[in-house]
N, C-alpha and C positions, 0 to 999 in steps of 0.2 A: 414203559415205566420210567417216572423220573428219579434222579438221585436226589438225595437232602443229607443235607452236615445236620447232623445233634450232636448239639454240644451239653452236657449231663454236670451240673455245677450242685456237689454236695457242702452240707454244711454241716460243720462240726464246733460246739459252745463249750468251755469250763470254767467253771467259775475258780480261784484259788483266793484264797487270804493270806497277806502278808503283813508284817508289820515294820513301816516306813517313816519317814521325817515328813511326808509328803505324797502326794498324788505323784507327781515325775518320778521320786526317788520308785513308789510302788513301781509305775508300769516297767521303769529302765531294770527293776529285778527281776519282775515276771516274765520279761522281755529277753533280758540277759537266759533265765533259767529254762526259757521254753527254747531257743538258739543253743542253751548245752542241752538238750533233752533231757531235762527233768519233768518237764511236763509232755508226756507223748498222748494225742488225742487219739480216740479209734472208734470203734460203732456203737459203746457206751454212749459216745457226747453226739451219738448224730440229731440234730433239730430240725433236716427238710431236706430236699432236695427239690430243680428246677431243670426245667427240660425247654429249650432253646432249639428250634426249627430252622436253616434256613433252603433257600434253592439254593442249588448251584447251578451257576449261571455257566453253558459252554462257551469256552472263548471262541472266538471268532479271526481268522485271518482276514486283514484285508491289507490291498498295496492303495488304498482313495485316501483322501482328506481323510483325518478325526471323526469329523461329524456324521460323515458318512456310512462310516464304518461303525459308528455306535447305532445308526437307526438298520443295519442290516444283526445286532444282535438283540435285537428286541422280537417278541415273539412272533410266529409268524403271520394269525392274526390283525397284529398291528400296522405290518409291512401291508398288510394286502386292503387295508381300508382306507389306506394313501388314495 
C-alpha cells in the first residue's frame, strides 16, 4: 500500500452589517471585531469543503551528483526503461 497526505480545507461564510463612513472604515470594524471575537464562525456558516490528495514521495539517500540521485528517486518503472 501507498501512503497519501489529505489535506481537508473547510469553508466557513457570514455575512454581518455594519454602519460605516466607508467600505475601509466597514471591513477595518468587522475585521477589528472578528480578531476580538464578536464574530465566532461554526458549522452554522459552513459552505463546502475540499479534499486535496497528494503522494508522498520516499526520500531517498544518496552520497552521487544531484542529478543522479533525483533519477534513482523516481519510480522504479522509470529507472528500469532507461
Amino acid at each position: 500500500m501507498k501512503e497519501y497526505k489529505v489535506t481537508i480545507t473547510e469553508t466557513l461564510k457570514k455575512t454581518v452589517t455594519v454602519e460605516a463612513e466607508n467600505q475601509n472604515e466597514a471591513h477595518q470594524m468587522v475585521s477589528d471585531a472578528w480578531h476580538n471575537s464578536e464574530y465566532i464562525l461554526d458549522a452554522d456558516d459552513f459552505i463546502g469543503v475540499e479534499f486535496e490528495v497528494e503522494n508522498i514521495v520516499p526520500k531517498v539517500k544518496c552520497n552521487k551528483l544531484v542529478s543522479e540521485c533525483e533519477s534513482y528517486a523516481k519510480p522504479r518503472q522509470d529507472r528500469e526503461a532507461r
